[in-house]
BAFI-3210 file (N, C-alpha, C; in Angstrom, 3 decimals, decimal comma, padded with zeros to 6 digits):
// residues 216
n [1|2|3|4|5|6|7|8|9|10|11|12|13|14|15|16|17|18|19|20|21|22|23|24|25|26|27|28|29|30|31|32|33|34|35|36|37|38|39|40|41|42|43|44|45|46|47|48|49|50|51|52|53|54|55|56|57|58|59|60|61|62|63|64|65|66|67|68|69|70|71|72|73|74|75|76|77|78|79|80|81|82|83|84|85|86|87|88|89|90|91|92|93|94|95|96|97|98|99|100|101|102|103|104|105|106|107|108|109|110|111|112|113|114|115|116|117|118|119|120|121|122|123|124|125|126|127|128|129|130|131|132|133|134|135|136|137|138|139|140|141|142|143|144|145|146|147|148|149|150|151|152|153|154|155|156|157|158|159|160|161|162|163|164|165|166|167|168|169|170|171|172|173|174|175|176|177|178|179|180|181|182|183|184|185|186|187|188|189|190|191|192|193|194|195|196|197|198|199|200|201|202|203|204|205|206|207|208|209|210|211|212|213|214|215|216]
n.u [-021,171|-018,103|-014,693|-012,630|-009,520|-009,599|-007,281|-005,803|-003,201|000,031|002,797|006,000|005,558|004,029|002,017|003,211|004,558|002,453|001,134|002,643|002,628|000,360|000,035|002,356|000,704|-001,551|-003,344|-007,057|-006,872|-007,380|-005,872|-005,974|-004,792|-003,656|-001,536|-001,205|000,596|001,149|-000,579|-003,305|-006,623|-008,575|-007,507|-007,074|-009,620|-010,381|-009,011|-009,384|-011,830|-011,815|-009,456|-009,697|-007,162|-006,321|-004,367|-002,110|-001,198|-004,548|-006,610|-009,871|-012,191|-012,669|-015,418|-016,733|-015,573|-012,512|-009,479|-006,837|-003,309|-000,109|001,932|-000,187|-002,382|-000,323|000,354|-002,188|-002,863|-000,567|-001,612|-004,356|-003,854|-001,925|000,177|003,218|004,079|005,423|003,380|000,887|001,806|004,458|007,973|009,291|007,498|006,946|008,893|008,671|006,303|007,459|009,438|007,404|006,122|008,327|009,234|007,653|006,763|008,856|010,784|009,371|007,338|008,869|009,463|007,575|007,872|010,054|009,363|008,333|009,186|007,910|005,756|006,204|007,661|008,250|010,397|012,758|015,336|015,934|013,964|015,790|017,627|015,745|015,930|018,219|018,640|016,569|017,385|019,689|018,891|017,273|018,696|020,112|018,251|018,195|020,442|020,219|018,573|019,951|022,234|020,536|019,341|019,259|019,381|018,569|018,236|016,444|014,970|013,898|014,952|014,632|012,576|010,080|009,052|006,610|007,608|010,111|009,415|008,624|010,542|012,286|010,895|010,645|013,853|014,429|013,927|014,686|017,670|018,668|020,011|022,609|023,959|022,000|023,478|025,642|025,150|023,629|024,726|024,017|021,362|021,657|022,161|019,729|017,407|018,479|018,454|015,570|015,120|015,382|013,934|012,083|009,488|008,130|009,443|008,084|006,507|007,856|008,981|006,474|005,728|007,432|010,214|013,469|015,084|017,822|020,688|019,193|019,972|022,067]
n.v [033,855|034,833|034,613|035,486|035,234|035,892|037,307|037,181|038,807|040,499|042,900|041,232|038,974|035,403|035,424|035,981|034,365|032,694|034,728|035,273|033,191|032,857|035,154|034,096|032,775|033,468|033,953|035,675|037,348|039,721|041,340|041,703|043,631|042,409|042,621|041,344|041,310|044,265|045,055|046,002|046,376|046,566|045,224|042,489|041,483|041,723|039,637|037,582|036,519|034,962|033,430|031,625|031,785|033,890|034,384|034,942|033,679|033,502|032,337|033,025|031,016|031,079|029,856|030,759|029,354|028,818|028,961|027,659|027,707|028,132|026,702|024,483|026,175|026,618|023,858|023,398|025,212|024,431|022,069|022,393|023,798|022,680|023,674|024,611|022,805|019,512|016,712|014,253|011,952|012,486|011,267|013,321|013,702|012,895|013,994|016,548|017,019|016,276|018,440|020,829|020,367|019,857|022,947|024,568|022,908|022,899|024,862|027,959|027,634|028,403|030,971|032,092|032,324|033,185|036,060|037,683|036,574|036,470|035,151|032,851|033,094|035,475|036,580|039,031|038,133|035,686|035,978|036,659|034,420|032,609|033,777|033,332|030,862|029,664|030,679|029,758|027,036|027,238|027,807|025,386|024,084|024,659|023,971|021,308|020,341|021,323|019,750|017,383|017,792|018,081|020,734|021,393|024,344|024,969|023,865|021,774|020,600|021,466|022,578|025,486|025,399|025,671|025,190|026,939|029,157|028,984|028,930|030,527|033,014|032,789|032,078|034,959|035,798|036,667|035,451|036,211|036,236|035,953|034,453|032,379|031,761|030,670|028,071|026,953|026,325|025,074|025,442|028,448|029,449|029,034|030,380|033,087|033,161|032,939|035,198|037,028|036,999|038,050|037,761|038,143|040,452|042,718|042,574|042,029|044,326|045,246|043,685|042,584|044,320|044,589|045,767|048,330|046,686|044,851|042,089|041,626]
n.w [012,169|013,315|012,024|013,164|015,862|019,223|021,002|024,114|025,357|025,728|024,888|024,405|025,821|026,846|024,858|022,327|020,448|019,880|018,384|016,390|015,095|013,747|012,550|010,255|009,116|008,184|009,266|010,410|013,460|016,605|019,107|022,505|025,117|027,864|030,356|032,925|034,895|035,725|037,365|037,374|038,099|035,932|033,702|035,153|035,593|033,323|031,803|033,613|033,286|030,520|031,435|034,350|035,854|035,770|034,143|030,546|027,047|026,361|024,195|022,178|020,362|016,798|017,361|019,788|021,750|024,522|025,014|026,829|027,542|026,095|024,706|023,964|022,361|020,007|019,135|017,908|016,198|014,486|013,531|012,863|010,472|009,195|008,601|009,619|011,617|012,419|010,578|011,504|011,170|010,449|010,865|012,829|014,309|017,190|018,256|018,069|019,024|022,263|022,653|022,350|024,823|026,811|026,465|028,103|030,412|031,578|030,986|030,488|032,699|034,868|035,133|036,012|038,889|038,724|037,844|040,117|043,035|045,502|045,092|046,070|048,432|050,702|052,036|051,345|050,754|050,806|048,105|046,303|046,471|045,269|042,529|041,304|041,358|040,230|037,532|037,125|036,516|034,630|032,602|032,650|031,709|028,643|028,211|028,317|026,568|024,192|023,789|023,458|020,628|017,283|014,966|011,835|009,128|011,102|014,111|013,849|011,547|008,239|007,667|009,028|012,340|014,226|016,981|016,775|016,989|019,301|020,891|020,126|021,140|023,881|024,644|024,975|027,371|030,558|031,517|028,822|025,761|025,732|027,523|026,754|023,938|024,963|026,481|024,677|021,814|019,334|018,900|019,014|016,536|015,114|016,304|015,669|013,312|013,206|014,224|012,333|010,431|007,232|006,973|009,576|010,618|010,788|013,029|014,610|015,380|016,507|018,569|019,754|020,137|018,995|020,986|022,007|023,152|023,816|024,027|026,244]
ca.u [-020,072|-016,384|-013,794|-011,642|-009,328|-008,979|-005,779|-005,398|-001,632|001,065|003,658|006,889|004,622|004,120|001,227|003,798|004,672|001,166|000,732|003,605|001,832|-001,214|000,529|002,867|-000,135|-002,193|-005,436|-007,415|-007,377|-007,637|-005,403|-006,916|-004,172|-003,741|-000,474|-001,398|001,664|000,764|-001,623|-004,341|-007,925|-009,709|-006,786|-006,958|-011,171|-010,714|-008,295|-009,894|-013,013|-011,068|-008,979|-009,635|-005,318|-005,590|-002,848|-002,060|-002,145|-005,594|-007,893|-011,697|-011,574|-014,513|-016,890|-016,786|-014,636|-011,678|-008,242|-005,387|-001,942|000,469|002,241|-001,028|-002,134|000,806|000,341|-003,368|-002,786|-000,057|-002,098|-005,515|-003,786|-001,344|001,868|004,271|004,705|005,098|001,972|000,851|002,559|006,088|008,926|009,850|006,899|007,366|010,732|008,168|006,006|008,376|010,027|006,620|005,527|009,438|009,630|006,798|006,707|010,655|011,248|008,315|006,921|010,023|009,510|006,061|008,494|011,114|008,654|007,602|009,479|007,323|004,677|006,938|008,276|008,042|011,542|013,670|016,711|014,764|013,607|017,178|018,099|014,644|016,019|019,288|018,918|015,651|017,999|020,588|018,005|016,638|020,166|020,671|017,535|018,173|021,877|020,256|017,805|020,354|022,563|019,548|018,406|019,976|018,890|019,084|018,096|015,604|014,929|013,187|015,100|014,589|011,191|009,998|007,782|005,858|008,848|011,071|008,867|008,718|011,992|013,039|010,290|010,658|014,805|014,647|013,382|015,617|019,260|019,225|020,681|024,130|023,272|021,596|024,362|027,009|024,142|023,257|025,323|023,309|020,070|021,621|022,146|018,311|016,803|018,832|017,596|013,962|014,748|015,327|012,611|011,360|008,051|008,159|010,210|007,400|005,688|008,661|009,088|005,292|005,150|008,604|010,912|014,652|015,961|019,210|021,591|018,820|021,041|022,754]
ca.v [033,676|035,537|033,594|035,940|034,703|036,698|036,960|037,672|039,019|041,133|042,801|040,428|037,594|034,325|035,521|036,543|032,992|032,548|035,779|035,333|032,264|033,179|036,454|033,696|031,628|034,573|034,019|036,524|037,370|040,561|040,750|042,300|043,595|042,103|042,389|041,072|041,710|045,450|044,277|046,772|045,819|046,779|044,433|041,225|041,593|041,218|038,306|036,153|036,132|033,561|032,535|032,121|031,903|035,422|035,000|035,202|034,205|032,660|032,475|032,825|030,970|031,598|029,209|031,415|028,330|029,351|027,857|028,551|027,392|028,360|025,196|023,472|026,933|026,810|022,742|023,522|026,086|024,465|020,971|022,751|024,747|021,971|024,239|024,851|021,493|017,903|016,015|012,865|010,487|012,784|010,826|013,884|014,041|012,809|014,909|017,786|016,507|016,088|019,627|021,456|019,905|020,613|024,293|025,190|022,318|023,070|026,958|028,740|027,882|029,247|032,299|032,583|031,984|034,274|037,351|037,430|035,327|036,734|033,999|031,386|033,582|036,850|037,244|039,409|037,711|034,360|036,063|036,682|033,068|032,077|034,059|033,222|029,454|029,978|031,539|028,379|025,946|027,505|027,583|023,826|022,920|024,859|023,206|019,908|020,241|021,577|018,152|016,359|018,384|018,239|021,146|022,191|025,405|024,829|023,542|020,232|020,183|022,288|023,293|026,376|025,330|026,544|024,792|027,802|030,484|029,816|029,132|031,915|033,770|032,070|032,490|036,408|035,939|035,914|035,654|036,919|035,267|036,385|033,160|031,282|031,123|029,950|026,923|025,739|026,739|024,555|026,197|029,723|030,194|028,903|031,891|034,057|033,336|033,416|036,662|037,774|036,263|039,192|037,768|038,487|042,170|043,906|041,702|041,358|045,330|045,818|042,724|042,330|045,199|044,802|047,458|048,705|045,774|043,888|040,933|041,847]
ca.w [013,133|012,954|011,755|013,819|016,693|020,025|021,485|025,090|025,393|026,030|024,404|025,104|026,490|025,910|023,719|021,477|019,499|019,205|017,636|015,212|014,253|013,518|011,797|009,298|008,885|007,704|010,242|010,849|014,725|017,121|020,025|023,569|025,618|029,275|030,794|034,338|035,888|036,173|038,349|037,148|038,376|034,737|033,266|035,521|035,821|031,488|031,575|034,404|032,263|029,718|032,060|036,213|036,492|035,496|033,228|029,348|026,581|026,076|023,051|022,501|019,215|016,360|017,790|021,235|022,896|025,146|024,829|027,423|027,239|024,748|024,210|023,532|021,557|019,140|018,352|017,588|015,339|013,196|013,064|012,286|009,392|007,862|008,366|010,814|012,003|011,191|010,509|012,564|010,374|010,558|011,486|013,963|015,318|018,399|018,701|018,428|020,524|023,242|022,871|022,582|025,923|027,372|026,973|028,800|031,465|032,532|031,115|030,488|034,232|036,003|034,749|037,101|040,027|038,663|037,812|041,348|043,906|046,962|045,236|046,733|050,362|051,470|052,207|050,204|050,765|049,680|046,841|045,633|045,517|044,285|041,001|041,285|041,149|038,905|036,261|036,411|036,330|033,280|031,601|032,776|030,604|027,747|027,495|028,295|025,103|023,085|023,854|022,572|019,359|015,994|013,889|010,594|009,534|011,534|015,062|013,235|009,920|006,997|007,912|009,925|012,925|016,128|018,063|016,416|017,386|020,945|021,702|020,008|022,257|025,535|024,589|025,405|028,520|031,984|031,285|027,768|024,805|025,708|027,841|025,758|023,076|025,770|026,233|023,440|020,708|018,739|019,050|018,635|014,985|014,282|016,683|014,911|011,878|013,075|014,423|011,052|008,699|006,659|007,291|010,993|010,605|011,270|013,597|015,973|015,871|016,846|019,343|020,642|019,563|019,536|021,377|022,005|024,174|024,369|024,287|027,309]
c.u [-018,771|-015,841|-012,530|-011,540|-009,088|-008,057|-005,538|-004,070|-001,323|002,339|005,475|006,578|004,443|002,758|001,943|003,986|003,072|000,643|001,492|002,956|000,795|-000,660|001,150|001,736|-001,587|-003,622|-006,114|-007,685|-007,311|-006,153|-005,792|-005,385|-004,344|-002,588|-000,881|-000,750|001,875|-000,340|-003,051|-005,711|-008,686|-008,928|-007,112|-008,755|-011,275|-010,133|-008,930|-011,677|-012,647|-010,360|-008,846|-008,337|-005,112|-004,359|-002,944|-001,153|-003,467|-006,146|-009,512|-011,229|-013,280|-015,677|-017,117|-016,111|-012,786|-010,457|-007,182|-003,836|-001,523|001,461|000,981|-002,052|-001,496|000,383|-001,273|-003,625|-001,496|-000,892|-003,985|-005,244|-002,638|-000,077|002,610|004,431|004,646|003,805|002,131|001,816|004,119|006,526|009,479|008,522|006,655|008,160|009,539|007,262|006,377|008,680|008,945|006,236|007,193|009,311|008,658|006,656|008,333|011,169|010,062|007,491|007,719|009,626|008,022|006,596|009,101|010,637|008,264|007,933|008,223|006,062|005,539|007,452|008,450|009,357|012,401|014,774|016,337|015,059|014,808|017,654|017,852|015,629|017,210|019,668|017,527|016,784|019,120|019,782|017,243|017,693|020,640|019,820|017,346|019,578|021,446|019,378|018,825|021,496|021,905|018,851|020,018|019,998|019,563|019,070|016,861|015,677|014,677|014,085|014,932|013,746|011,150|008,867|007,302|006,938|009,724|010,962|009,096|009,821|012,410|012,651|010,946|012,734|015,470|014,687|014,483|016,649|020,034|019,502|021,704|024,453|023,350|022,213|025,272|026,042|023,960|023,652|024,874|022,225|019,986|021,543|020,434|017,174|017,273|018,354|015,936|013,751|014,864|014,789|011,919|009,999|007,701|008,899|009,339|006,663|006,726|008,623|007,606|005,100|006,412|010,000|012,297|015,557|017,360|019,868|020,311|019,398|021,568|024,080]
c.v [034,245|034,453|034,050|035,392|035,700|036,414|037,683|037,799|040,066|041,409|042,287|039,334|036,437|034,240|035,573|035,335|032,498|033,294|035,410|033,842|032,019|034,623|035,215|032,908|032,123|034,126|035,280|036,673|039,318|040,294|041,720|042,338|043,206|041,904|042,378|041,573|043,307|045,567|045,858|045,889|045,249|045,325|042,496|041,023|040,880|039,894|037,266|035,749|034,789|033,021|032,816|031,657|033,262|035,914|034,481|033,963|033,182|033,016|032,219|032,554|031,110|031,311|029,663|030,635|028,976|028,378|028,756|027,590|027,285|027,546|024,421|024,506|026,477|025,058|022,806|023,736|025,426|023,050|021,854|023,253|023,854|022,424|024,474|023,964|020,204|017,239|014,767|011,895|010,911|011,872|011,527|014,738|014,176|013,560|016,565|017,939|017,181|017,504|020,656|021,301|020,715|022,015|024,600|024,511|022,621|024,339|027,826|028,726|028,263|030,636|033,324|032,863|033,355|035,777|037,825|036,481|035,418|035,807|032,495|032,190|035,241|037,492|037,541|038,848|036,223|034,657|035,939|035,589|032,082|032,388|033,537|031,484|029,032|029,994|030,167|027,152|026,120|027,434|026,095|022,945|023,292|023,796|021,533|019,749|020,724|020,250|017,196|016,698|018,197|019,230|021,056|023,216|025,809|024,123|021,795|019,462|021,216|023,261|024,466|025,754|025,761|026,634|026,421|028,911|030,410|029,330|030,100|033,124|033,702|032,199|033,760|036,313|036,109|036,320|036,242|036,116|035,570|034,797|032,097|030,787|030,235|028,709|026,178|026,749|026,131|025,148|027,613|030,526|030,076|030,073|032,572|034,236|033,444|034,977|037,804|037,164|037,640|039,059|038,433|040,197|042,864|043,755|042,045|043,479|045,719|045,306|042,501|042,870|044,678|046,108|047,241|047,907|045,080|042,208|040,657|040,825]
c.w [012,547|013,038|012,131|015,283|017,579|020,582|023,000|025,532|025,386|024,930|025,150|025,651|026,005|024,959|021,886|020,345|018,828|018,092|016,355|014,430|013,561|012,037|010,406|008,481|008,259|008,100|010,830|012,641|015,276|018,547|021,482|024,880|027,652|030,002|032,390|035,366|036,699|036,951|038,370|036,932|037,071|034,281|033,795|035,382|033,719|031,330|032,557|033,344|031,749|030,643|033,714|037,072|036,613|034,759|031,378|028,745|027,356|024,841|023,117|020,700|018,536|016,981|019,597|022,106|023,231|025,131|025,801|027,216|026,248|023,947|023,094|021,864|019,817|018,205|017,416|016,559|014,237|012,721|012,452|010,689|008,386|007,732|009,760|011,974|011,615|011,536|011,209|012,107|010,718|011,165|012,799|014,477|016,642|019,140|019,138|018,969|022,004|023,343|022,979|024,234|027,300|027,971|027,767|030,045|032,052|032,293|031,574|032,701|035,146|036,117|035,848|038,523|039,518|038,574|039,039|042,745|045,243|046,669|046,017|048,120|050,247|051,619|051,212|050,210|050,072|048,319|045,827|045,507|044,829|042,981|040,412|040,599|039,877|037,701|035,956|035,976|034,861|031,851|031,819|031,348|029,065|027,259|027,585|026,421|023,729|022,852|022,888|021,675|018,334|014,844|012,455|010,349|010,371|012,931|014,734|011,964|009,437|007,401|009,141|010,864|014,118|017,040|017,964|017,074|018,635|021,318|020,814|020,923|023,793|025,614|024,935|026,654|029,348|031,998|030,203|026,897|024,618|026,270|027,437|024,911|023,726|026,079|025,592|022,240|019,265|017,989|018,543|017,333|014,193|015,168|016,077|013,608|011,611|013,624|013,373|009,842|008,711|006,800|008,275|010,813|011,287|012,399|014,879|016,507|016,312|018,083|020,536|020,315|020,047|019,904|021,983|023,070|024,568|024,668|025,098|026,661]
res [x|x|x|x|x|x|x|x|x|x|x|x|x|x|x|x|x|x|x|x|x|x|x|x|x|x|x|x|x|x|x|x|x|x|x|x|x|x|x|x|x|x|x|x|x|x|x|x|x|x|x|x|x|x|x|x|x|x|x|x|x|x|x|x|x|x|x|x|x|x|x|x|x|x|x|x|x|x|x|x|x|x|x|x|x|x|x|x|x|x|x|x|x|x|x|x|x|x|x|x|x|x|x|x|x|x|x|x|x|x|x|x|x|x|x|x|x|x|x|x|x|x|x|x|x|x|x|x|x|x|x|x|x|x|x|x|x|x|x|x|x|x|x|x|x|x|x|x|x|x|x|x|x|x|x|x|x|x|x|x|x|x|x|x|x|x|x|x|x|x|x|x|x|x|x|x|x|x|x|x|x|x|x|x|x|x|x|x|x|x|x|x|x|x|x|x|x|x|x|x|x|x|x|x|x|x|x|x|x|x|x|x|x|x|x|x]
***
């Protein structure tokens, strides 16, 4: 049996935190590109296989078993491996807990709405205030979480963990982190610093390149 993980994802996607985790955490995986949204037949026909949402990531992990959501992903992978988050006993476990479960139940699912309003109405004029009110609602719950977080250099404390990665991921998205700093001013100096861990350098330019004003 391979002790390699497949990675159904996208470059820019929320495969991407997974990846970088798996990349700091030095696991051997593969990653199988599926960007759905280009709505190419060959593409969605490969991804509904693992997953019948048709959407990314997912994993086929060694033992041929299928894992989707990248919240649940990410906790998997730092409790199977002992790093990149706090252990059952942590004191801020719960905290990370709570914020793993957050980003993806109140940001990360906007973003299905916002890529696409015509899944919620047909009308273009609609669609425009789908995104419109999408995009504040997503800046309401970043400034509400950054209210109720304390970091250090870290999202948790000291430590680097999953939490970091995908809000630094899921932080690009939408409005930008021109945004995001005016939000949670809190929050902003510990993406910044995961956007520059020499570990990741090469990772972020292969997976999620910073290009020129991406910041807006």
């Amino acid at each position: 049996m391979s002790d390699r993980i497949t990675v159904y994802g996208a470059l820019g996607s929320g495969s991407v935190p997974v990846e970088a985790a798996l990349t700091l955490l030095g696991a051997p995986y593969d990653v199988v590109e599926g960007a759905t949204w280009e709505h190419d037949p060959e593409i969605l026909a490969r991804v509904e296989k693992v997953n019948p949402l048709k959407q990314i990531p997912a994993l086929v992990l060694p033992d041929g078993s299928i894992m989707t959501e990248s919240g649940a992903m990410l906790i998997w992978l730092a409790d199977s491996h002992g790093r990149l988050g706090p252990g059952i006993d942590d004191p801020v476990r719960a905290q990370f807990l709570r914020w793993m479960v957050y980003v993806p139940a109140a940001i990360y699912s906007l973003f299905w709405v916002r890529d696409d309003p015509s899944r919620l109405s047909p009308d273009p004029a609609a669609g425009e205030v789908i995104k419109a009110r999408t995009a504040e609602r997503i800046l309401d719950c970043w400034r509400m979480m950054d209210q109720q977080i304390e970091p250090g250099r870290f999202l948790l404390g000291d430590s680097l963990s999953v939490l970091d990665l995908y809000v630094t991921v899921v932080s690009r998205w939408g409005a930008g982190r021109r945004r995001f700093r005016e939000v949670a001013p809190k929050m902003a100096p510990v993406v910044a610093r995961v956007d520059a861990l020499p570990e990741l350098e090469a990772f972020w330019a292969a997976r999620f390149p910073f290009e020129a004003g991406w910041e807006r």
